[in-house]
C-alpha positions as CSV (number, residue, x, y, z in Angstrom):
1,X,15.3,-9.0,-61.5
2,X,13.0,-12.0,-60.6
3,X,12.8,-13.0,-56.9
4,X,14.2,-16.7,-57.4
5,X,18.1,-14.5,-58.4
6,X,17.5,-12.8,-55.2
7,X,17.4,-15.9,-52.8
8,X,20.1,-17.3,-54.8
9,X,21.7,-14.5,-53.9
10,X,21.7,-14.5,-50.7
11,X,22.1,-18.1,-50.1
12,X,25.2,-17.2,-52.2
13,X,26.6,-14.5,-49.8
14,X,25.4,-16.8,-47.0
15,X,27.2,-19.6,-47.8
16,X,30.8,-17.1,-48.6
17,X,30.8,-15.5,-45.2
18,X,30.0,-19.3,-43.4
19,X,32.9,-20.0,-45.1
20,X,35.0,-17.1,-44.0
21,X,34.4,-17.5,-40.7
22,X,35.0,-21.4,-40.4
23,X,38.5,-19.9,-42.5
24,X,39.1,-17.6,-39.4
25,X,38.1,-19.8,-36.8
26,X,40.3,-23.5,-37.1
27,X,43.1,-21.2,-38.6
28,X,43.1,-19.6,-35.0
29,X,43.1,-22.6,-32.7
30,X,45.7,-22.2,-29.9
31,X,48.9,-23.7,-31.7
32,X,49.1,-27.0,-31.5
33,X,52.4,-27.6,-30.2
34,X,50.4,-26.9,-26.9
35,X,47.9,-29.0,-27.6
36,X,50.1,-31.7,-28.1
37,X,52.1,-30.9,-24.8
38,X,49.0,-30.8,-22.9
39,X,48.5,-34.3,-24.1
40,X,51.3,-35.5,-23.0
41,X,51.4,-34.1,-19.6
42,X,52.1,-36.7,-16.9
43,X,49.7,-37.0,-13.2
44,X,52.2,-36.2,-11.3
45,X,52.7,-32.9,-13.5
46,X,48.7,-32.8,-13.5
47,X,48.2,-33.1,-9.5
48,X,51.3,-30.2,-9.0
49,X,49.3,-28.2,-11.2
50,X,45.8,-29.0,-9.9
51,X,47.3,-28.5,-6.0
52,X,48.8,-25.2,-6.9
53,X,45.4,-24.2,-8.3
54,X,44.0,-25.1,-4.9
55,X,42.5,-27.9,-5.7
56,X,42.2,-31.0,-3.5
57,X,43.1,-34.3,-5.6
58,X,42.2,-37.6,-3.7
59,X,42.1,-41.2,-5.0
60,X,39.0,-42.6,-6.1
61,X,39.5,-45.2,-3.1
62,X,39.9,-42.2,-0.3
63,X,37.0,-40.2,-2.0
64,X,34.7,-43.6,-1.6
65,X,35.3,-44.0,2.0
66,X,35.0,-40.5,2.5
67,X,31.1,-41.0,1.2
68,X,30.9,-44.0,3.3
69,X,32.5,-42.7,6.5
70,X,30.2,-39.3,5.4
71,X,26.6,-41.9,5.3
72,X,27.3,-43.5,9.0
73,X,27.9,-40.0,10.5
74,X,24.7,-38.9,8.7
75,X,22.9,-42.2,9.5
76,X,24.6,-41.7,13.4
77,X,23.5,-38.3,13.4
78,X,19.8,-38.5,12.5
79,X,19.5,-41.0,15.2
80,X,21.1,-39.1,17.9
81,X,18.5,-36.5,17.3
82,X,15.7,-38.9,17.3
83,X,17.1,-40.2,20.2
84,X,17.2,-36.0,21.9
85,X,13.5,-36.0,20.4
86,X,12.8,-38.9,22.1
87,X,14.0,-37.8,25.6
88,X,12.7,-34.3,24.9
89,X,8.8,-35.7,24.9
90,X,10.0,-37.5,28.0
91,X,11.6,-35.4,29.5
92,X,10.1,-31.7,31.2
93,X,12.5,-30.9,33.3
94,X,13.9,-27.6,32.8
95,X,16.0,-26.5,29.8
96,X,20.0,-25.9,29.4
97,X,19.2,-21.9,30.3
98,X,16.9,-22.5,33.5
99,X,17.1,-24.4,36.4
100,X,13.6,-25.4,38.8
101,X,14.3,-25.4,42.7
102,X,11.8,-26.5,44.8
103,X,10.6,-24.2,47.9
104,X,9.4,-25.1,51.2
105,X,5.6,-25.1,50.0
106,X,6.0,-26.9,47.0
107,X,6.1,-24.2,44.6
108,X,7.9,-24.7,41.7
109,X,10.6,-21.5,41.5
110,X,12.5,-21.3,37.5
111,X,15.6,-19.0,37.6
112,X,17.4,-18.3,34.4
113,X,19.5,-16.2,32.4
114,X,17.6,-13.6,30.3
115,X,20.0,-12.5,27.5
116,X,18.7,-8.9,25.8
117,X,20.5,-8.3,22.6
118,X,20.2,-4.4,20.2
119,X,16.9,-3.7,18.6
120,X,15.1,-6.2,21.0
121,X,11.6,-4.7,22.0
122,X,9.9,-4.7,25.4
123,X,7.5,-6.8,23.6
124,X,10.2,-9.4,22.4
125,X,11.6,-9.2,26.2
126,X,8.3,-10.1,27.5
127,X,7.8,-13.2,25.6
128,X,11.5,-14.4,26.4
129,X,10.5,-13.6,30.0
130,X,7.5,-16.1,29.5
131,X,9.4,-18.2,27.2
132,X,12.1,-18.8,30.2
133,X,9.1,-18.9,32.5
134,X,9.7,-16.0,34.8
135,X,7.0,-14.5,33.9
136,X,3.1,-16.3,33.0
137,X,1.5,-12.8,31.1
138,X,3.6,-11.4,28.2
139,X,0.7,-8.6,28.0
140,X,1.1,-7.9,31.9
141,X,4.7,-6.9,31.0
142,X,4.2,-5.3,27.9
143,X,2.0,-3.1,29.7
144,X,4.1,-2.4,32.5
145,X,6.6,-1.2,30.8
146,X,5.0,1.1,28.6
147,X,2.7,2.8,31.1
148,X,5.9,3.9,32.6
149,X,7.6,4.6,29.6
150,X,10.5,2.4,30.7
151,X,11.2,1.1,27.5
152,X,13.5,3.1,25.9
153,X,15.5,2.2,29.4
154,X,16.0,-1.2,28.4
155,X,19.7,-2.4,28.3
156,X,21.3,-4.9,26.7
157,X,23.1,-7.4,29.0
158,X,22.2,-11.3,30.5
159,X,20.3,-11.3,33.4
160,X,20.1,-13.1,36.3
161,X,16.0,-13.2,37.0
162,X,13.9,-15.7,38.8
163,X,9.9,-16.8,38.7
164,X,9.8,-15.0,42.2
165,X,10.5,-11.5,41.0
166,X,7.7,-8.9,40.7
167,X,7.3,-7.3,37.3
168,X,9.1,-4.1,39.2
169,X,11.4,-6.0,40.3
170,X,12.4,-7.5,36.9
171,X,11.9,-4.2,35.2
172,X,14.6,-2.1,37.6
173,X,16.9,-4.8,36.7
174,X,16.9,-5.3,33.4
175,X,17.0,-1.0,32.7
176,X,18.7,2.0,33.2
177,X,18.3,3.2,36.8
């Protein structure tokens, strides 16, 4: 048998099972009695239906003032923290966690709230400490504490500490005595 029967062949059985399975596939749409009830289904019926599929169904109207009212937040928003920015560069006063007090000789004195939460390291402490300026050498610290193997003592908790405090003095607060 020649090679051209063979393609027409399979072209041929090609071409049956297409048909077949166009056949088998529109003879199994959904009936269309649905079809033509979903059709006709009204917006109120579609809006129940939507709502009870916890869907939120707003009018075009509401959803543009929505996006308006949603740009002038944005816009007010970018501008307040330009604004915070702004005041920031201006501004070195002491942040929302520390507060300065001035002493008799004019040194500056920073007291905050050190806050030590799990699987902080004294390493991590140390640079908090410096961070919060209560301490000026995260090193120093580090040191400290290891040397005396005091930092596996470490507990979790907020602290009350001040720039005034030794490094001993920090340390026996902020562990296990």
């Amino acid at each position: 048998m020649s090679l051209k029967y063979q393609f027409k062949g399979v072209a041929i059985g090609i071409f049956i099972a297409t048909a077949t399975l166009a056949v088998g596939y529109y003879s199994s749409t959904p009936d269309n009695n649905k079809i033509a009830e979903a059709e006709n289904i009204s917006t109120e019926d579609a809006i129940k239906h939507l709502e009870n599929e916890h869907y939120f169904i707003m009018a075009e109207n509401e959803f543009i003032e929505l996006n308006e009212k949603l740009t002038r937040l944005e816009t007010e928003l970018q501008r307040l923290e330009e604004e915070v920015e702004h005041e920031d560069e201006l501004d070195d006063s002491p942040t929302n966690d520390e507060q300065a007090i001035e002493v008799e000789d004019e040194e500056l004195v920073h007291e905050a709230v050190l806050v030590i939460e799990a699987g902080m390291t004294s390493r991590h402490i140390a640079i908090e400490l410096e961070r919060l300026n209560i301490i000026d050498d995260v090193h120093q610290f580090e040191s400290y504490v290891l040397e005396r193997d005091i930092d596996r003592n470490l507990r979790m908790g907020e602290y009350d500490l001040n720039s005034t405090m030794t490094t001993a003095e920090i340390v026996s607060v902020i562990s296990n005595p």
